[in-house]
VOBA-1610 file (N, C-alpha, C; in pm, whole numbers, padded with zeros to 5 digits, always signed):
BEGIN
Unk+04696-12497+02298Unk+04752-12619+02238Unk+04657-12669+02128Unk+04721-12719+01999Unk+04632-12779+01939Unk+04663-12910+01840Unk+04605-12922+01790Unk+04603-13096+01740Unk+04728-13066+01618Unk+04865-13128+01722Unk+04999-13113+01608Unk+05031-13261+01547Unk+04886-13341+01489Unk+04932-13530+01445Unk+04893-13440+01278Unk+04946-13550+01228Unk+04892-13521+01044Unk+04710-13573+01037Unk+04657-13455+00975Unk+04536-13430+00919Unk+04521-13480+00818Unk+04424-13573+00749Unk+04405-13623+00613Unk+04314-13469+00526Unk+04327-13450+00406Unk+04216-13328+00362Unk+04131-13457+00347Unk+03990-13338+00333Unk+03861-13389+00335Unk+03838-13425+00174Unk+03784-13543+00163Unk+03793-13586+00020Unk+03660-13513-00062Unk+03714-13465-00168Unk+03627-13411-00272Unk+03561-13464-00378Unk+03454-13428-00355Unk+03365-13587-00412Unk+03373-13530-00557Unk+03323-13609-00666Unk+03253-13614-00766Unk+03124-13531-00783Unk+03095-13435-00855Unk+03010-13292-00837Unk+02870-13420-00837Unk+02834-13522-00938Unk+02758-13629-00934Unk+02674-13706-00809Unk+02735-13738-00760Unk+02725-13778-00600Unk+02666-13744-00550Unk+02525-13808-00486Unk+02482-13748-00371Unk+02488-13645-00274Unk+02651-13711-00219Unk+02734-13548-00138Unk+02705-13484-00178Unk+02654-13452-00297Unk+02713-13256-00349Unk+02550-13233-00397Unk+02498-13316-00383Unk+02303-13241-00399Unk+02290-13133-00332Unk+02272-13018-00392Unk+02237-12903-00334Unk+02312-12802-00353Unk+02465-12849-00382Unk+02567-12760-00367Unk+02593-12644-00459Unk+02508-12626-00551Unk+02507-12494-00654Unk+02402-12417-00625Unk+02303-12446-00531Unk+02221-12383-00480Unk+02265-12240-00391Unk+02355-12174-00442Unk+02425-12072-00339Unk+02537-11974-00430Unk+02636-11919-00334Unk+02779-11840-00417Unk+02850-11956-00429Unk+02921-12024-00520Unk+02979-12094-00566Unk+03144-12042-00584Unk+03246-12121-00559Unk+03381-12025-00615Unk+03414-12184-00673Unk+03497-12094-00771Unk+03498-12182-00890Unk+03711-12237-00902Unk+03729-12325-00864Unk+03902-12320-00822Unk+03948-12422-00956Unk+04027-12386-00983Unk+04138-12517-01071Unk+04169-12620-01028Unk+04147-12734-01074Unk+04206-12867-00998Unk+04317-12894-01065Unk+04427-12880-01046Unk+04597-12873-01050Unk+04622-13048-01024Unk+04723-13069-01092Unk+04756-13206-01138Unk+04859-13247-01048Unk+04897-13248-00940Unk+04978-13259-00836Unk+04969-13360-00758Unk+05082-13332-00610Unk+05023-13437-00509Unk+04985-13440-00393Unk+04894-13425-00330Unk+04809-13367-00200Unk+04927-13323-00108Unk+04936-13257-00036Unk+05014-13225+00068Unk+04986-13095+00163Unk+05043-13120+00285Unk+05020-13006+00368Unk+05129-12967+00451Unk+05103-12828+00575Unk+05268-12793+00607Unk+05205-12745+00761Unk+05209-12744+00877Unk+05177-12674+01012Unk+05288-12697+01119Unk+05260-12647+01174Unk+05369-12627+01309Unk+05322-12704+01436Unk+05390-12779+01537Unk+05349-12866+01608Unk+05385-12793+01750Unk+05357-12833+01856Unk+05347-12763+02003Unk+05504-12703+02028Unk+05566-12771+01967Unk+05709-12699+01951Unk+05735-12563+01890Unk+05658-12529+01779Unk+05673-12436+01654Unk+05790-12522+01539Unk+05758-12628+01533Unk+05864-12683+01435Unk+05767-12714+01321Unk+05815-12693+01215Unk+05738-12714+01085Unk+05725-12853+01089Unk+05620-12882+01047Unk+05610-13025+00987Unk+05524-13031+00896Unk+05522-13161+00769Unk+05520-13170+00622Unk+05441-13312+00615Unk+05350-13283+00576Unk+05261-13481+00500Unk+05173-13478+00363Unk+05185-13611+00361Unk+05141-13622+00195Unk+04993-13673+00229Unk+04931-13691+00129Unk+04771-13704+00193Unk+04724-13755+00304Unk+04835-13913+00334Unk+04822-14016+00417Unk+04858-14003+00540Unk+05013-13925+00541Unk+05099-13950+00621Unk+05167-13845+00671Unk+05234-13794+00775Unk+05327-13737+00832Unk+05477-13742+00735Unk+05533-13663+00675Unk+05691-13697+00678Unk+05796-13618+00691Unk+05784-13519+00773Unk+05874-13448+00848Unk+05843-13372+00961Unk+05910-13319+01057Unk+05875-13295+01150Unk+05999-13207+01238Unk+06030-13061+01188Unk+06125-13026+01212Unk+06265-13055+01142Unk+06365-13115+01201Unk+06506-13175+01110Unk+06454-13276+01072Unk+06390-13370+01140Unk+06329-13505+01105Unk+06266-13546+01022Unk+06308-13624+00921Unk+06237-13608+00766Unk+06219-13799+00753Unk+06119-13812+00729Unk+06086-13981+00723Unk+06039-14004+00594Unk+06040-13858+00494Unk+05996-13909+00367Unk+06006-13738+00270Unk+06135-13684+00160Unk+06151-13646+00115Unk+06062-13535+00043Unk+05947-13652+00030Unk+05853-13603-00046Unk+05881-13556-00216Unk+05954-13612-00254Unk+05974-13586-00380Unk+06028-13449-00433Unk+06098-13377-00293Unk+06126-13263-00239Unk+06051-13162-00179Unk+05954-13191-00147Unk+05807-13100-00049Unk+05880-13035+00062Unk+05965-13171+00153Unk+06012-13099+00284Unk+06140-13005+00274Unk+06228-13021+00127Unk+06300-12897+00146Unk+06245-12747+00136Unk+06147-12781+00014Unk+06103-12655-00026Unk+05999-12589+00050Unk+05906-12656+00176Unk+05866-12567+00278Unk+05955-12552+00387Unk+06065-12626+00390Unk+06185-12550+00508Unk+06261-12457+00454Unk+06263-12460+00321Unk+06355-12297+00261Unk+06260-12183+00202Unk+06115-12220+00250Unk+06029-12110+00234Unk+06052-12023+00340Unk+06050-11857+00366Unk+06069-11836+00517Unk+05905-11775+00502Unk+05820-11737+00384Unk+05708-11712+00412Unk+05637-11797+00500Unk+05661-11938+00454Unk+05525-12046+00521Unk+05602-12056+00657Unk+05733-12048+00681Unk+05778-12053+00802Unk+05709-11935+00942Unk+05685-11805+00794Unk+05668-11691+00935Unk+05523-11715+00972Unk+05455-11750+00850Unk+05316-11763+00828Unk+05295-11860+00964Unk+05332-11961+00993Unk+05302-12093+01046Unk+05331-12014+01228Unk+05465-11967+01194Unk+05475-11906+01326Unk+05377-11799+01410Unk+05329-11731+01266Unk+05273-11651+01364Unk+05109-11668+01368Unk+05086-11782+01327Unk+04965-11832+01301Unk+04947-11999+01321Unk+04997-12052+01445Unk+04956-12184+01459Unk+04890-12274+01444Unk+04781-12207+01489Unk+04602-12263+01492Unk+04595-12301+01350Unk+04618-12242+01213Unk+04628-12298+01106Unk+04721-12359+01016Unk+04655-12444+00958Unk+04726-12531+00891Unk+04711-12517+00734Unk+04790-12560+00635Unk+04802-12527+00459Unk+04784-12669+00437Unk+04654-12680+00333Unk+04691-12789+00248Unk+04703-12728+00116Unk+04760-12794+00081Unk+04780-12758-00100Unk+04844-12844-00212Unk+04870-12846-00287Unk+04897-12934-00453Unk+05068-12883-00431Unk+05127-13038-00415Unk+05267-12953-00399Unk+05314-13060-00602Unk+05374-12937-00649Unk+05316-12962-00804Unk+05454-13024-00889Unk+05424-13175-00823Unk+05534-13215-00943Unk+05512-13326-01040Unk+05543-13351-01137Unk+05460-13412-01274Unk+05406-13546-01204Unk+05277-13553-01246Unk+05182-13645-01262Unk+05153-13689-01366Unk+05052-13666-01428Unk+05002-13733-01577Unk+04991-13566-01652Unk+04993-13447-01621Unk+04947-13343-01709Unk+05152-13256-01718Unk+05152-13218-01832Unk+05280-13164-01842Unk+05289-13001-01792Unk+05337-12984-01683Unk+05272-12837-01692Unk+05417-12774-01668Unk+05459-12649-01769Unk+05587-12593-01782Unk+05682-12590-01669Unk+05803-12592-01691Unk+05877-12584-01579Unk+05846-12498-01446Unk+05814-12389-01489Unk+05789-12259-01413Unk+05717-12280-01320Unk+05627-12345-01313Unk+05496-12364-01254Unk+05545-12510-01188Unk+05621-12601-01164Unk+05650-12704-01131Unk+05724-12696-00966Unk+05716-12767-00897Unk+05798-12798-00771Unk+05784-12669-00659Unk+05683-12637-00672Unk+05638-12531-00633Unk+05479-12558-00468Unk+05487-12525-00411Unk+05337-12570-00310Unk+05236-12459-00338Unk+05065-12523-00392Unk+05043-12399-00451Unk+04883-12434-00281Unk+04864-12370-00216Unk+04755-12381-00087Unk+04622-12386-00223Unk+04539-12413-00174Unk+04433-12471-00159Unk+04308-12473-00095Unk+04366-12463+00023Unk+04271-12448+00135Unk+04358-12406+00280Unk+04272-12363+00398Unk+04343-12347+00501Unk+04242-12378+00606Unk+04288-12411+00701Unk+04212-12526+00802Unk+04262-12461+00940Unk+04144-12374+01004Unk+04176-12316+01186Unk+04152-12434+01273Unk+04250-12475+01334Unk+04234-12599+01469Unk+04102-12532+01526Unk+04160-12405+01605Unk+04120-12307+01654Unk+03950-12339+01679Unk+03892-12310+01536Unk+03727-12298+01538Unk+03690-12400+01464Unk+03756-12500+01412Unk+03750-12678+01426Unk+03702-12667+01269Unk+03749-12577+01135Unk+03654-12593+01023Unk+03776-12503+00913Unk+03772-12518+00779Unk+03827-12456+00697Unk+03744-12324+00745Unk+03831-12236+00703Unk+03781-12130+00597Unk+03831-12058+00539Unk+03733-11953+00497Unk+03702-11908+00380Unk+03812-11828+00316Unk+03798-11860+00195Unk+03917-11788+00041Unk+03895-11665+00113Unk+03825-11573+00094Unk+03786-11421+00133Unk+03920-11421+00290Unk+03921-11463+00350Unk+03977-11492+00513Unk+04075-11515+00520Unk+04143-11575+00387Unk+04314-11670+00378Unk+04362-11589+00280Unk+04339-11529+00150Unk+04444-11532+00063Unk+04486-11438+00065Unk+04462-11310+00114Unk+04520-11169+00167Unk+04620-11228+00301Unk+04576-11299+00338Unk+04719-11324+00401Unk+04825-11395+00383Unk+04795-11479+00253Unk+04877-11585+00227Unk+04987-11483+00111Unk+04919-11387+00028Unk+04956-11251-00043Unk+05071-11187+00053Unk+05046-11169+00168Unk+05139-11101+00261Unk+05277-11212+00274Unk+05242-11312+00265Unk+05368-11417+00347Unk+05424-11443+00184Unk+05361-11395+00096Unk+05449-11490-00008Unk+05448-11596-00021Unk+05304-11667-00022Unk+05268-11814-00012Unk+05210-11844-00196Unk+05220-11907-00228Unk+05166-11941-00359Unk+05049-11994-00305Unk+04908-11953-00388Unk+04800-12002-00389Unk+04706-12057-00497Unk+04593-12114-00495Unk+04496-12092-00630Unk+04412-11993-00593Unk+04388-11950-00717Unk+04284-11860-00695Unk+04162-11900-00790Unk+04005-11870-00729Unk+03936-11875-00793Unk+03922-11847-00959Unk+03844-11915-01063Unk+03801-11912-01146Unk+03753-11760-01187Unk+03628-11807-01086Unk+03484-11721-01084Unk+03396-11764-00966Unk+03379-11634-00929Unk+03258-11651-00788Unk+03099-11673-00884Unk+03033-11762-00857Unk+02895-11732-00937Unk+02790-11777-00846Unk+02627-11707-00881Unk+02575-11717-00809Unk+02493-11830-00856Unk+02428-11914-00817Unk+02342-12030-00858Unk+02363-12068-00980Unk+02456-12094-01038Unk+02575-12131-01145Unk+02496-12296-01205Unk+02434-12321-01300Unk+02437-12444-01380Unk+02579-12504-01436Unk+02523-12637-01433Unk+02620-12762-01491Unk+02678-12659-01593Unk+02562-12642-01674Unk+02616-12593-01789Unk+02690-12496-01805Unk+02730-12394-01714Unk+02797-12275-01653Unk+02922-12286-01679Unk+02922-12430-01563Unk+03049-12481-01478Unk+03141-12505-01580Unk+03080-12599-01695Unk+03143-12701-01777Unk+03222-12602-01896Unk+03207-12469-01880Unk+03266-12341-01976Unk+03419-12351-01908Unk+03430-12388-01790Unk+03556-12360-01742Unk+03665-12452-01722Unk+03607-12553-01775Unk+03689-12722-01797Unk+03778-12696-01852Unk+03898-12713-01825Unk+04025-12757-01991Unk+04060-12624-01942Unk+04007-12537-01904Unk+04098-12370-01830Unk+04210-12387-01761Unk+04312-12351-01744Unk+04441-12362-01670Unk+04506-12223-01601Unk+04539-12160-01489Unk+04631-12070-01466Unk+04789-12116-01471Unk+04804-12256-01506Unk+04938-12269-01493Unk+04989-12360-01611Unk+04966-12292-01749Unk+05035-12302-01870Unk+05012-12396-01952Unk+04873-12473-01924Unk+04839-12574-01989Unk+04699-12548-02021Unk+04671-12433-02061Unk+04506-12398-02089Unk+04484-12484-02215Unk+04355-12535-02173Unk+04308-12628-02281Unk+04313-12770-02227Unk+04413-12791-02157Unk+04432-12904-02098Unk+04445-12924-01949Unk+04387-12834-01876Unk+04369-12845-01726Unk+04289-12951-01673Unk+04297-13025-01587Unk+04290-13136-01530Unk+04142-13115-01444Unk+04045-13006-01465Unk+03950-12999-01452Unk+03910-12878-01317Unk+03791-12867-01227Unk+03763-12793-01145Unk+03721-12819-01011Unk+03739-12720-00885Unk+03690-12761-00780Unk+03555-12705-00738Unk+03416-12704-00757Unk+03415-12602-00664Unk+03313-12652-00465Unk+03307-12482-00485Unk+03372-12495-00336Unk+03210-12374-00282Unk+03091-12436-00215Unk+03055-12320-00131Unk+03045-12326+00037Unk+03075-12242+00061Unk+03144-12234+00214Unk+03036-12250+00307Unk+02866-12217+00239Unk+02815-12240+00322Unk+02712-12402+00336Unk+02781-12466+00235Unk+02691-12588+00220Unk+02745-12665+00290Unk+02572-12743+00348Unk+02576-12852+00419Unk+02510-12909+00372Unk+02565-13041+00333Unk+02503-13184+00285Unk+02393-13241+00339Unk+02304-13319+00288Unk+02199-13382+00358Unk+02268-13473+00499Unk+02428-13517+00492Unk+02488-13633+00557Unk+02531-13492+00684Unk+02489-13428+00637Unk+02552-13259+00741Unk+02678-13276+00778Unk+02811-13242+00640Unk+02902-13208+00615Unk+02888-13148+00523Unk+03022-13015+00554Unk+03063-12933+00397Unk+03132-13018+00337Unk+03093-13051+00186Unk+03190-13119+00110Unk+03159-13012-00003Unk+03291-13029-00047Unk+03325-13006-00172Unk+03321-13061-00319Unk+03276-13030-00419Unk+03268-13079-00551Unk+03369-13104-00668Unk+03405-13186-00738Unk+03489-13188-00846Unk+03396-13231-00976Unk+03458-13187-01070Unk+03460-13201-01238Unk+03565-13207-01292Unk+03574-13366-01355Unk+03723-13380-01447Unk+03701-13374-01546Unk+03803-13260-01631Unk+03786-13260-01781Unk+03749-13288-01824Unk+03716-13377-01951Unk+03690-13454-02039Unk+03808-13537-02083Unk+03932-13435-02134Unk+04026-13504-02198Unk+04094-13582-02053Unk+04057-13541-01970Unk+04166-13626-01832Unk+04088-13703-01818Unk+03969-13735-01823Unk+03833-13800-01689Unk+03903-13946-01759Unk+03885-14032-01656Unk+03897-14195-01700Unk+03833-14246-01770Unk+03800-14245-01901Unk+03720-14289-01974Unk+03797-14398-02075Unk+03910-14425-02012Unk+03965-14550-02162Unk+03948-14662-02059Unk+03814-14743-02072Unk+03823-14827-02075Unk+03828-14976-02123Unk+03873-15076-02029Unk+03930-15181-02062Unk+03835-15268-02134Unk+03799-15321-02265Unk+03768-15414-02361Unk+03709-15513-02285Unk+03596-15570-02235Unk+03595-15735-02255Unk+03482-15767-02350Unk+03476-15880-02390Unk+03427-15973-02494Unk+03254-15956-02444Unk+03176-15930-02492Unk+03006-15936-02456Unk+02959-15807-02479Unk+02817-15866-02452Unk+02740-15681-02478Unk+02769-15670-02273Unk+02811-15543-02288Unk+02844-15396-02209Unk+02740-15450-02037Unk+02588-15423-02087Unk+02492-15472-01989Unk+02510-15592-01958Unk+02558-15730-02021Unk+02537-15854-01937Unk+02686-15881-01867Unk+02819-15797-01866Unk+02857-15808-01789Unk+02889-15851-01658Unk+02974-15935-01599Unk+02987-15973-01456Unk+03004-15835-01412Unk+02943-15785-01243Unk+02970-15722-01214Unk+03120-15631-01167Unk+03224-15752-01187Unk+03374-15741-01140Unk+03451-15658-01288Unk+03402-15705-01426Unk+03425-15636-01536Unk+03372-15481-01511Unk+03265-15447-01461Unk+03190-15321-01469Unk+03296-15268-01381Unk+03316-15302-01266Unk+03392-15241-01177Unk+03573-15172-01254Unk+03559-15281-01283Unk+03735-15242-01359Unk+03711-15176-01482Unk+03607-15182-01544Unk+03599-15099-01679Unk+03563-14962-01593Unk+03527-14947-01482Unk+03482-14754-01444Unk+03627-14738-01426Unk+03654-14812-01275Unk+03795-14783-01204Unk+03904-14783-01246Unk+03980-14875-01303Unk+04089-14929-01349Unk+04085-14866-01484Unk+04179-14743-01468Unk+04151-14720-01627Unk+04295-14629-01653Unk+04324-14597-01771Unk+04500-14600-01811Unk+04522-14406-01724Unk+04418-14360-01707Unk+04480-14257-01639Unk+04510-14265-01485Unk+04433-14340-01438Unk+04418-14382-01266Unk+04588-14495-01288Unk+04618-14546-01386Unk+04740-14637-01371Unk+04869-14562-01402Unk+04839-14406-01506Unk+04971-14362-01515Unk+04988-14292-01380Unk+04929-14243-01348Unk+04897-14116-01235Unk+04966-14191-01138Unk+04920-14335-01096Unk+05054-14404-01001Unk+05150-14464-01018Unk+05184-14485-01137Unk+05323-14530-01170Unk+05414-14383-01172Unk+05369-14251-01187Unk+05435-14163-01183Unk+05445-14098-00989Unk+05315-14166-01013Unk+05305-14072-00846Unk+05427-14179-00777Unk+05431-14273-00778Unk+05556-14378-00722Unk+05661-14396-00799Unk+05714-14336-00878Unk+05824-14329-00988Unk+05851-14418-01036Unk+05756-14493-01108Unk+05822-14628-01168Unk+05830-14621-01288Unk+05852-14697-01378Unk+05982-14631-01511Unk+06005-14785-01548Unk+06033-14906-01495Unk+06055-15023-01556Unk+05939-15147-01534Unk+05961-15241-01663Unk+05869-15327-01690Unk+05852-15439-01556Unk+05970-15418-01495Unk+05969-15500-01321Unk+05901-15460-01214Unk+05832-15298-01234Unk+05766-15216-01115Unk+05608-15300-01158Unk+05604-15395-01290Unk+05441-15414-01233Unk+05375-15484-01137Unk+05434-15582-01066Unk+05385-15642-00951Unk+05342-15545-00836Unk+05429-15408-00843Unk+05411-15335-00725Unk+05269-15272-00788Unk+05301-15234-00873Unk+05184-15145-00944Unk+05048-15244-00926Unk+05031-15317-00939Unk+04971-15391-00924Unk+04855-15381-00803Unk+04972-15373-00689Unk+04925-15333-00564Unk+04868-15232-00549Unk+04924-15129-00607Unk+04876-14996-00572Unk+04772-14946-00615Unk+04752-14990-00763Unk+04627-14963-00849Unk+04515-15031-00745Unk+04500-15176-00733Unk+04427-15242-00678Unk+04373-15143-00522Unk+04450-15125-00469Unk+04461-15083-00317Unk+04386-14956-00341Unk+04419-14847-00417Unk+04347-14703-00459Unk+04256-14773-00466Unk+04179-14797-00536Unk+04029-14826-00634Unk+03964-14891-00468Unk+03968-14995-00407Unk+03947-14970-00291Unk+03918-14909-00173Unk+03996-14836-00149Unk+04015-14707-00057Unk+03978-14572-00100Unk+04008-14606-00214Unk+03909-14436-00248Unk+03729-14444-00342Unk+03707-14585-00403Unk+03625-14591-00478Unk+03506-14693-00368Unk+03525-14788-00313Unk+03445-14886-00249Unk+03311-14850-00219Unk+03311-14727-00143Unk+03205-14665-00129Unk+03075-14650-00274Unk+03151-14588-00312Unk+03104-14512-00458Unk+03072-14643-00560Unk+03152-14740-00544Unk+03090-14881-00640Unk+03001-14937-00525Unk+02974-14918-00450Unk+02847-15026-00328Unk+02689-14950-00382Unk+02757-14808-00404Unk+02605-14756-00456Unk+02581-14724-00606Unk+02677-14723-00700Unk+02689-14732-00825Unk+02656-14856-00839Unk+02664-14969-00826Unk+02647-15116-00875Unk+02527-15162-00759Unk+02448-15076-00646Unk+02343-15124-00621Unk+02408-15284-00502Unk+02485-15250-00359Unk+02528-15329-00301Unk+02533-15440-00410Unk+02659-15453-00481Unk+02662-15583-00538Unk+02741-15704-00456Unk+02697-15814-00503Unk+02825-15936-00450Unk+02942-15932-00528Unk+03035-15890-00471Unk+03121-15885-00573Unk+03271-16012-00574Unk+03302-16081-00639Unk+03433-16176-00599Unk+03533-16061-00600Unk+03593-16071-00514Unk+03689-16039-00466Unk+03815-16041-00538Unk+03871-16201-00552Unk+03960-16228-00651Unk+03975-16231-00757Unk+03826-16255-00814Unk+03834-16222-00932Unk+03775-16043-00983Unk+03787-15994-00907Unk+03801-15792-00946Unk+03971-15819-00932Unk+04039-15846-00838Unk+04208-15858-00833Unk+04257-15882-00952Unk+04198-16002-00980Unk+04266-16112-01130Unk+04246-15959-01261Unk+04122-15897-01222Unk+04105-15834-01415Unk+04147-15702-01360Unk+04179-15677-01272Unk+04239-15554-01208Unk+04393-15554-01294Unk+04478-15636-01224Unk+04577-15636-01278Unk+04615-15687-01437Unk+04525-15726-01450Unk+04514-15758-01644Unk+04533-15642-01678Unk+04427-15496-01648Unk+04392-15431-01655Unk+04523-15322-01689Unk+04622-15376-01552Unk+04686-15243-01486Unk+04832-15277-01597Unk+04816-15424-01616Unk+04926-15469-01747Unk+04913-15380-01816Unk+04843-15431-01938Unk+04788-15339-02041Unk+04832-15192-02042Unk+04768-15131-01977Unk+04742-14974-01963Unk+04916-14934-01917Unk+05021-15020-01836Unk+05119-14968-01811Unk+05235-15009-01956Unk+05207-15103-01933Unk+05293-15119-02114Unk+05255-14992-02209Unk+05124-14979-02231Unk+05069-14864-02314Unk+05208-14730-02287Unk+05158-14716-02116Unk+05263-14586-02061Unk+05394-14585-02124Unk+05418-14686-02104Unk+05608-14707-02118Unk+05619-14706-02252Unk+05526-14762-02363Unk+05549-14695-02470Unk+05541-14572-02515Unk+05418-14527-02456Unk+05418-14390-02512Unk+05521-14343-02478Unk+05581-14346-02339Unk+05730-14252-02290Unk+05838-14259-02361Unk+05818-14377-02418Unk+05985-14421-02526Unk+05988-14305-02644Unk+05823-14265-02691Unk+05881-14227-02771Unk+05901-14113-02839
//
């Protein structure tokens, strides 16, 4: 028997970060970071497929509590991931199930689940590319595949492979993962590393009035976080399309930057005091701006 609840993937830090001190110190595999939306697919004590998006559970056999933007048809009319799952319980698929975000990537390559990673209940740990993709080859599973394996690989190495794409947008790929199987962090976890492009990385940020350094700390925060790619990425990731979705947007921007950044601004800004309401107040100034921007550009 093994653990059939939805699994969150393990978050992939920023190659920058602490987490990842050390982590080129070794074989390195070098993966594409694909512009998609987290998702995964395993079989529960029943053998019934079931389907979740980073957060959440949303299907579970016939039982579907969330479409997924079509995820749960297209791993129930897969019969690869079906046989795969069957005849291999103990593991589970996460992967980029690939439908437009902020990067345009050709039809072909769209609506498609591409794995990622694969996760044994079994021996309680991913592993390894070498271990999964000859079998994922057999089932007819779409995968990524490495870059480049390298051995003690520099920044400067890495940064040759930015803007690279296997899926029709070379030049404009949404950046890299990498990945060594045998690192352990000083916090003694394997984590994994990311590098975002250049042309993707969040760098448009939001204007305020002063020199840069005397800043309130709540401006610093929303000039890293809050920035027009982190706001299209969820107005698309939640399909919104009219000038009435900004209150929601609102929420959501705010709520991400939170939940995924909090950490990372407590030690970037040096435990700051931070107001609360007023990061909310220039948050959503913020998330104005940058979504009007969107909706124009889309018009035209």
């Amino acid at each position: 028997m093994f653990d059939n609840t939805h699994k969150k993937y393990n978050k992939v830090e920023r190659i920058e970060k602490e987490e990842c001190d050390g982590i080129l110190d070794g074989e390195v595999y070098l993966f594409e970071k694909i512009d998609g939306a987290n998702a995964s697919a395993w079989v529960d004590n029943n053998l019934d497929i079931c389907c979740g998006s980073r957060n959440r559970q949303v299907s579970k056999g016939k039982e579907v509590y969330d479409d997924f933007r079509g995820l749960v048809e297209y791993i129930g009319d897969h019969e690869g991931v079906y046989s795969f799952l069957n005849d291999f319980p103990n593991l589970r698929l996460f992967g980029e199930w690939l439908v437009k975000h902020t990067i345009n990537y050709p039809q072909k390559y769209q609506n498609k689940f591409y794995v990622f990673d694969v996760y044994d209940h079994q021996a309680d740990c991913y592993i390894h590319y070498n271990d999964y993709f000859h079998l994922l080859e057999k089932y007819g599973i779409p995968y990524i595949q490495p870059f480049a394996i390298l051995d003690k690989p520099t920044m400067e190495h890495i940064k040759k492979y930015l803007g690279k794409s296997n899926y029709g947008v070379d030049g404009n790929g949404e950046g890299v993962v990498v990945k060594r199987y045998d690192f352990m962090n000083k916090f003694r976890r394997n984590t994994y590393g990311k590098i975002v492009a250049k042309d993707f990385k969040e760098v448009n940020n939001l204007v305020f009035d002063g020199c840069p350094k005397y800043l309130p700390v709540e401006n610093k925060i929303v000039n890293k976080y809050v920035t027009i790619a982190r706001v299209r990425k969820m107005a698309e990731k939640h399909d919104l399309k009219e000038m009435s979705d900004i209150p929601k947007l609102f929420g959501l921007v705010y709520n991400d930057v939170i939940t995924e950044d909090i950490w990372d601004i407590v030690k970037t800004f040096k435990k700051p005091t931070i107001d609360f309401k007023q990061l909310n107040h220039l948050s959503d100034k913020a998330v104005k701006n940058y979504y009007i921007e969107y909706l124009q550009t889309k018009g035209e």
